[in-house]
Each structure stands twice: as structure tokens, then as C-alpha cells.
N, C-alpha and C positions, 0 to 999 in steps of 0.2 A: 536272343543272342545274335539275330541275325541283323538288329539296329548298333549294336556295339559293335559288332564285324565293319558294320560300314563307318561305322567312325573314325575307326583306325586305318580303314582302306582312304577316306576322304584324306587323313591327315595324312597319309604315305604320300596321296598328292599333291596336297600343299608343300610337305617338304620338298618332296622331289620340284617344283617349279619355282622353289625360291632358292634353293643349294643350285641342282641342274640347267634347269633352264634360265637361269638369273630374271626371274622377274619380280618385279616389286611385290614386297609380302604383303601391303596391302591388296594390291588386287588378286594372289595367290588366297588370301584367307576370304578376300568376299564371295568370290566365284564359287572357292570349297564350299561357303555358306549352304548358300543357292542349292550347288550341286548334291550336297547332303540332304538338304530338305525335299528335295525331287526325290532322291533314291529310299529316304527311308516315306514315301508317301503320304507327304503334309499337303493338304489340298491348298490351293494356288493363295486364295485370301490369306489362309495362317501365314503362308511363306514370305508375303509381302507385309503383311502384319508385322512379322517379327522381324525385318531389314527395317523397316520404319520403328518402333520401338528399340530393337539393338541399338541402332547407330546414334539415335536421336538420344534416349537413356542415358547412356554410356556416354558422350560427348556433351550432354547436358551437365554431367555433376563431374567432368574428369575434364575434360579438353580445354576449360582456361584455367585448373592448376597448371596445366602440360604449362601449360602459352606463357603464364605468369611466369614460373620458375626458371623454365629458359631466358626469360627478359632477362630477369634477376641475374642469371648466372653470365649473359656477355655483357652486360655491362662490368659485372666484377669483372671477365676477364679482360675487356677490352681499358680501361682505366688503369689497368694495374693495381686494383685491389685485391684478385687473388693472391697476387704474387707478396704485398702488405700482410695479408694473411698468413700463407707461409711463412714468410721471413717472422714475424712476431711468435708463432710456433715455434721457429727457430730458436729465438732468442730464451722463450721459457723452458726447453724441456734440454738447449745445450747443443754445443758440436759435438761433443763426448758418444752421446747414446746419438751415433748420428743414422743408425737404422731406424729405430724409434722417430726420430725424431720427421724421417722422410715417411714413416708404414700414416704416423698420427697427422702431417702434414698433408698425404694426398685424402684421406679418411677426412676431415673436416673438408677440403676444399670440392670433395666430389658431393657434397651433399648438395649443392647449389650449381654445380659446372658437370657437367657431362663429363665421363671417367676419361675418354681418350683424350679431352681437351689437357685437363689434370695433369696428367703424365707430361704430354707434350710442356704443359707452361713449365712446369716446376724440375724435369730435367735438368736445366743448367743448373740447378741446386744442388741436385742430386749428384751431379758430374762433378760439379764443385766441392762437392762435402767429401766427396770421395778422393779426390786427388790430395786435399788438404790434412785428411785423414788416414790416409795411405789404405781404406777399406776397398774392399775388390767394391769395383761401380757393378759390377751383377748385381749385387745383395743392396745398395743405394735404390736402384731403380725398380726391382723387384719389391722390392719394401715399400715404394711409393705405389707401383701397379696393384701392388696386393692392398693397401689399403683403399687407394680410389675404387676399387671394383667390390670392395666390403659395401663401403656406405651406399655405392651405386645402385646395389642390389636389394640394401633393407630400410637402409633411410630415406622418407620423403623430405624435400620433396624432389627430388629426382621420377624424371616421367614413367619408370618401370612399378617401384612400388608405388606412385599415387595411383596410376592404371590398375594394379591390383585391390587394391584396399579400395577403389572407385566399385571394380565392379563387383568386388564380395559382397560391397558393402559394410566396411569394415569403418571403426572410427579412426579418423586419423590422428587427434590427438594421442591416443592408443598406440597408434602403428608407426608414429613416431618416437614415443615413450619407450616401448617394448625391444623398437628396432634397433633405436641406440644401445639398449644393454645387450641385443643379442648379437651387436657387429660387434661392439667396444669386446665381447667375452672370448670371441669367436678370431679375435686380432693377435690373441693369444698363445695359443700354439702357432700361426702364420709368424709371428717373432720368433719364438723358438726355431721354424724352418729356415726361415732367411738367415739368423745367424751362425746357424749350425750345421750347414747343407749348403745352402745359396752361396754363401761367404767363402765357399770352400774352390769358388770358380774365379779362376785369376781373370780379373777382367781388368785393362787402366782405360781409364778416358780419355782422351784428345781434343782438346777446347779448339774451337776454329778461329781460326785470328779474326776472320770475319761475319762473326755470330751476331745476330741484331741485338737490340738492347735497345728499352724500352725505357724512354726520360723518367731515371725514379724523383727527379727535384717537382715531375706532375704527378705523381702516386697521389690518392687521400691516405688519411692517416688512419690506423689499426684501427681504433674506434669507430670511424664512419665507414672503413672498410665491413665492418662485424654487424653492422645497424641490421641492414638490410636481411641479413642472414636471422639473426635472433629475436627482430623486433615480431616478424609470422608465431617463429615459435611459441615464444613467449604468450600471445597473442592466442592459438588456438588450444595450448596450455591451457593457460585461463580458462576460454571459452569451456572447455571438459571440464575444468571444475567449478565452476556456475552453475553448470545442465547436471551437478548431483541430486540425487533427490532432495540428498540433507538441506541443500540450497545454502553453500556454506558464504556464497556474496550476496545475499537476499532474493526476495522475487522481484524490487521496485524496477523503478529504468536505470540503475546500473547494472544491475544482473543483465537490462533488455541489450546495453551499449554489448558489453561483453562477448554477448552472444554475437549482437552483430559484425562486431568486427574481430571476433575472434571465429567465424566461419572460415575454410579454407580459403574459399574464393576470396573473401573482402583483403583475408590477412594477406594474402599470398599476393594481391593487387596492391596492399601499402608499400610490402618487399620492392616489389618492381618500380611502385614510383619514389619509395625512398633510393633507390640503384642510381635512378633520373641525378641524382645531386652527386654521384662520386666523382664524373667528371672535372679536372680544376677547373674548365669555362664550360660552362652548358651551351651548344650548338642547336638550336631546334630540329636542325638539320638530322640529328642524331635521332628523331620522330620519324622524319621521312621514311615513304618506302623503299628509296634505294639508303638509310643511314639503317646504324645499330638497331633502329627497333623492326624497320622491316628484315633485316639477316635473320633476327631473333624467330619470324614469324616463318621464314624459308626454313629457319634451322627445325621448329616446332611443326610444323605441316604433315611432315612426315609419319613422325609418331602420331600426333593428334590421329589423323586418317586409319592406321593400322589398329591404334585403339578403336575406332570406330567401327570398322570392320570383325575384329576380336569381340563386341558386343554384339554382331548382328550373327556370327556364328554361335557365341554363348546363349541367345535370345531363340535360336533355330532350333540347338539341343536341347533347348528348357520347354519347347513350345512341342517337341518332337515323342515327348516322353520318356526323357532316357533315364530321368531320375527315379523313375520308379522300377527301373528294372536294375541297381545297380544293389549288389547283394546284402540282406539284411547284417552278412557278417562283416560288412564295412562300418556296421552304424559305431562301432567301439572308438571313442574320440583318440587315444592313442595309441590304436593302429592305422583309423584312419588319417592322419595327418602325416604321413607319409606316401600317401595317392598323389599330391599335390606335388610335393619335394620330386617326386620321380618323376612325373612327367616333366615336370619344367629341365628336371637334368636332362633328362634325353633328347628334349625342344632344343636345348640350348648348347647341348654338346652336338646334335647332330647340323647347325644352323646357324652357328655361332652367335648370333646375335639376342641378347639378354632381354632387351624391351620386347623385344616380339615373342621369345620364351615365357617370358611373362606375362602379358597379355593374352596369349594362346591359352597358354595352362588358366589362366584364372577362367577364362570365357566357356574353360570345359569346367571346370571345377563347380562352377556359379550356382549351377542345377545339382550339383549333387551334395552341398552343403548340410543339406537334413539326414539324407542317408548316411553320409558320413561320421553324424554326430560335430559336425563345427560348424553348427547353426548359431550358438550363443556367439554373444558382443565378443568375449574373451578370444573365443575360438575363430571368431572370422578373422580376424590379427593375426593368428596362429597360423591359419589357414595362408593368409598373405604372404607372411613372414616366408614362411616355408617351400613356397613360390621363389621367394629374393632367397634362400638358401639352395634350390637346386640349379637356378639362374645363375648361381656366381661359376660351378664347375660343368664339364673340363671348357677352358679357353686356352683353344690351340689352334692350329693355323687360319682356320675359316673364320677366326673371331679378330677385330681390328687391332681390337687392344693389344692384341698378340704381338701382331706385327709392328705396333709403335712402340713394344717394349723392345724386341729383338733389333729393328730397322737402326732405331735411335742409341742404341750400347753397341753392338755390333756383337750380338751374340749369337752363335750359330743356331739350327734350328734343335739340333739334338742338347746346347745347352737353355734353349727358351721353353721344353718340354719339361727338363728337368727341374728346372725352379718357377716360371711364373704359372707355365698348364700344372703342375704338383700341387704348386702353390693353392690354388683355386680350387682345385680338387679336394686340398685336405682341410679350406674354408667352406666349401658348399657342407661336408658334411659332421663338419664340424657344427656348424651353425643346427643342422637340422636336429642332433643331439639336443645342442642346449635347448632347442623347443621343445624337442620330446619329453625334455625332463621337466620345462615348465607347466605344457601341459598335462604331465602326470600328479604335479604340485594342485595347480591352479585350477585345471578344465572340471 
């Protein structure tokens, strides 16, 4: 009992030096690493053992999805293909359903673009659909924030769940499959909210005479905007249903092609170099380290690092023996898959930030996977999942996204609590339901 005391005392200090003292959560979770290995008495070899395999591990099979996927996502957003994306969203689902049509618009665009970017591009839409429609712009941009922060939290490849499902060990084609029904089910009641509650806050927009605007006569077109985004999927799709036993595309060298380019890495590396082509004139320049692919690499470093440190802490507790001491009445798979969901809420309410919530909880979780009973293929997904369900609530002030929804509508703080923190809250555990029910179905 007295190694679990110290877990929770290490982790009181990592929060406190990343909320309090503002220091970067990567070096707040390496240091915690370190410092937990000392206190719960790991002799000096293990402790270096496991910072060399943590970090190394974990950045080995996670850090160039991170790296890929961000590529992928500022080229879309610097070209103008997210904003292609949207609009063609636009166009299928209507102005009419214009909540809908912003909740399913940030939801597909944050799958590939970082949620706060999301919000930021696709606002003037949102301000626009809302003045055109006479709908309160609360419920416009809350519909968009609420869906950016769904996909953010369960679909890959965004860097929170590929870090989680990296370090469970979870399959991704899986954790993509699973994720998408459990945002898409989960967006459900979060629509009922925004139009029945949110919609109820009179807010109007105010366009600026002086708002930038991005040449759409250089946009690419919906199709080669969408390449990049479904050509991975599709791709690691495949590759999951190749590796069945039944071996439903044969064993010869197409099954071998499948596999290979249907692994994260290869697919997620077409993605970024199919992005290379959305530009209307390709600059090489746009390579360079001060062009788009070095931003890309500034913007990915970050996570990449804090992942890497979340494995050397994961690696510290797995090497420390905590799995063995965690109680056999955890081992029930549908009790236990709620261990995961709470911690990551309380990570991510208390710290605001979702990737590092994620990461954390997964790196503690990793070790106790067997005890818990979410050892199986199925249940490592679950396990993930469940992660990107307590990751998505509460987001309130300490969290960005917060403040780009309130900053950008001008909604005061008591009405940013009341619909987009509500909001998140009633998707975190909304989401965690619908897993509990599948893994009462399936596990």
C-alpha cells in the first residue's frame, strides 16, 4: 500500500509543477519518473533500464504517427483544404440543420488538425451560419467545439489516442474502427444539448470588416482535400483485415504489399506525402526547416517528448511492481474499465490539457492491464477508448480550447461553463457508457 501512496503523492507533484509552477509536463513527468523510482526503491540499473526502454519503446512505435499526422494536418490546414472539407460538409448535410452541420464539420476536421486549430479555422463558418440563420452563434460554435474535442479524444490519428493505443498496445485499426462508433454515438446527446440548452443563450456575431480571408480561387478540390485523410485509413483497414486468421486476401505478396503499407507508420507517411500535393504550386521550400514541414516538426516535438516521458514513467511502474499489487477485485473487465476513464478525468480536469491526460493515464494503466482484465486485443481498445472518454471532460478555464471558444464568440465565463465545460462533461461520460455497454456485449 505504501508503493500506491507514493504514486499518487509523485502524481500530486507532477500536477502541482505543471498547473502551479508552470513547467513544461514533459519535464514535470520525467523528473516524477526518476523521483518515483527512487522512492519506491528500484535499484539504480532498473531505474535507468526503464528511462532507456520507456522512452525509446514508446517513441519507437508512437512518435512518427505523432510527427506524420501533424504533417498531414498543417498542410490541410495551411492550403485550405480543411476549410474545402468543411464547406463540402456544408454542402451535404445543408444550412437548415446548421448545428449539425458545424457539431459533424469540426468532428471530421479534428480527426487530422489539432481541436483548437478546428475551431479557430472553421469559426468564420460558424459566425456566418449563424447570422444567416438567425441561430444564437453560442450553440454555432459550441456545436463545432463539442464536436472537434469528440474526434480529438477517440479518433486517431490525432496524437492523444495514437499515444494511447501506442502504449496499451492496442490495434489501431481497432481503435480507429471502435472510435469512430463511439464519438459518432456519443455526438448524440451533445446535439440534443447544444440545441436545447446551448441555443437557449442569445448570443449574435459581429464579422470584422477586417477578417483575413484565405484566396479560395488556391483551395484544392474536395476530393484531393479528402485523399490524404482516407487514403491511411482505408489503408490500415485493409492491413487488419489481411492479418485475419481466415487470411480473407490470401497469404501470397499481396496480402505481404497490404500489410506493408497498411502498417501505421508506412500509411500515415503516404497521408503526409499525399498532403505534399494540396498546395496549387509546390514550393520546396515548404520542406525546409523554417517552411510548413519544419512548423509541422516545432508543432509535433512537444507531444512527441511528453509521450516519451509518459513511457518512461509507465516503464518505472511496470518495472517497480505495482501491478501485482493492484486488487484481484479489479480483475472483472467491466468494472475494471472504468479505472482508466477516472483517472484520465481527473488528469484532465485537474490540468486541462487532453494529450498529456492521456498519456499519463495510459503510462499508469499499461502495468495493470492483466489485473484489470483488459489484457485481450478487444479490451486494450476499450481500455484506450476510455482514456479519450475521460480526456474529453470537464474543459474549463485551464483548458485552451475553453478559451478559444469563449475568447472568439464573446461569451462570458459563466456562459462558457454552462455549454461548452457541460458540454464535455456530458460527452466524457456519455462516451464511457457506451463502452461499458460494449464491453459488457463483447469483452
Amino acid at each position: 500500500m505504501l508503493l500506491i501512496f507514493t504514486i499518487f503523492a509523485v502524481l500530486a507533484i507532477i500536477l502541482l509543477a505543471i498547473i502551479k509552477w508552470d513547467i513544461h509536463p514533459f519535464l514535470a513527468l520525467f523528473v516524477g519518473a526518476v523521483f518515483y523510482g527512487l522512492l519506491a526503491g528500484m535499484r539504480s540499473e532498473l531505474i535507468l533500464q526503464s528511462i532507456t526502454d520507456g522512452f525509446g519503446g514508446v517513441l519507437g512505435s508512437v512518435g512518427l504517427l505523432i510527427l506524420f499526422g501533424v504533417i498531414l494536418g498543417t498542410f490541410l490546414e495551411k492550403t485550405g483544404g480543411a476549410i474545402v472539407i468543411a464547406e463540402r460538409i456544408l454542402t451535404w448535410i445543408g444550412k437548415k440543420s446548421v448545428n449539425l452541420t458545424m457539431m459533424l464539420g469540426g468532428y471530421v476536421l479534428s480527426i487530422p488538425v489539432f481541436g483548437d486549430s478546428t475551431i479557430i479555422m472553421m469559426n468564420p463558418i460558424a459566425k456566418s451560419l449563424a447570422l444567416k440563420s438567425s441561430k444564437s452563434y453560442a450553440a454555432t460554435i459550441v456545436a463545432l467545439s463539442l464536436g472537434a474535442m469528440c474526434s480529438h479524444s477517440l479518433v486517431p490519428p490525432t496524437p492523444g489516442p495514437i499515444a494511447a493505443a501506442g502504449i496499451l498496445g492496442a490495434d489501431l485499426a481497432q481503435m480507429i474502427f471502435w472510435g469512430m462508433i463511439v464519438s459518432l454515438l456519443t455526438l448524440i446527446p451533445a446535439y440534443i444539448f447544444v440545441n436545447r440548452v446551448v441555443s437557449k443563450i442569445q448570443l449574435k456575431p459581429t464579422l470584422a470588416v477586417n477578417e483575413e480571408k484565405l484566396d479560395a480561387s488556391k483551395f484544392p478540390s474536395a476530393f484531393h482535400s479528402f485523399l490524404p485523410i482516407l487514403i491511411p485509413l482505408i489503408l490500415i483497414i485493409l492491413a487488419s483485415i489481411a492479418n485475419y486468421p481466415s487470411a480473407p486476401l490470401g497469404t501470397g505478396n499481396f496480402q505481404k504489399v497490404i500489410l506493408f503499407i497498411g502498417s501505421p507508420v508506412i500509411a500515415l507517411l503516404i497521408g503526409a506525402v499525399l498532403s505534399f500535393t494540396l498546395p496549387e504550386k509546390f514550393d520546396r521550400k515548404m520542406l525546409a526547416s523554417s517552411g510548413w514541414l519544419g512548423e509541422s516538426l516545432r508543432i509535433a516535438a512537444p507531444v512527441i517528448f511528453i509521450t516519451g516521458a509518459g513511457g518512461v514513467f509507465g516503464k518505472m511502474l511496470q518495472n517497480s511492481g505495482v501491478g501485482e499489487l493492484v486488487s484481484t477485485g479489479m480483475s472483472d473487465a467491466n468494472w475494471g474499465i472504468f479505472l482508466p476513464f477516472l483517472i484520465a478525468f481527473a488528469l484532465k480536469t485537474a490540468q486541462g490539457s487532453t494529450t498529456v491526460a492521456m498519456i499519463t493515464t495510459a503510462s499508469i494503466v499499461a502495468p495493470l492491464l492483466s489485473p484489470l482484465g483488459l489484457d485481450t486485443d478487444l479490451m486494450r481498445v476499450f481500455a484506450a477508448l476510455a482514456i479519450g472518454a475521460g480526456s474529453l471532460g470537464i474543459s474549463h478555464a485551464n483548458d485552451s480550447a475553453y478559451w478559444v471558444v469563449t475568447q472568439l464568440s464573446g461569451m462570458s465565463i459563466r456562459e462558457g461553463n454552462k455549454s461548452h465545460s457541460l458540454g464535455t462533461l456530458i460527452m466524457g461520460w456519455t462516451a464511457i457508457g457506451i463502452i461499458f455497454v460494449f464491453s459488457l456485449i463483447l469483452g
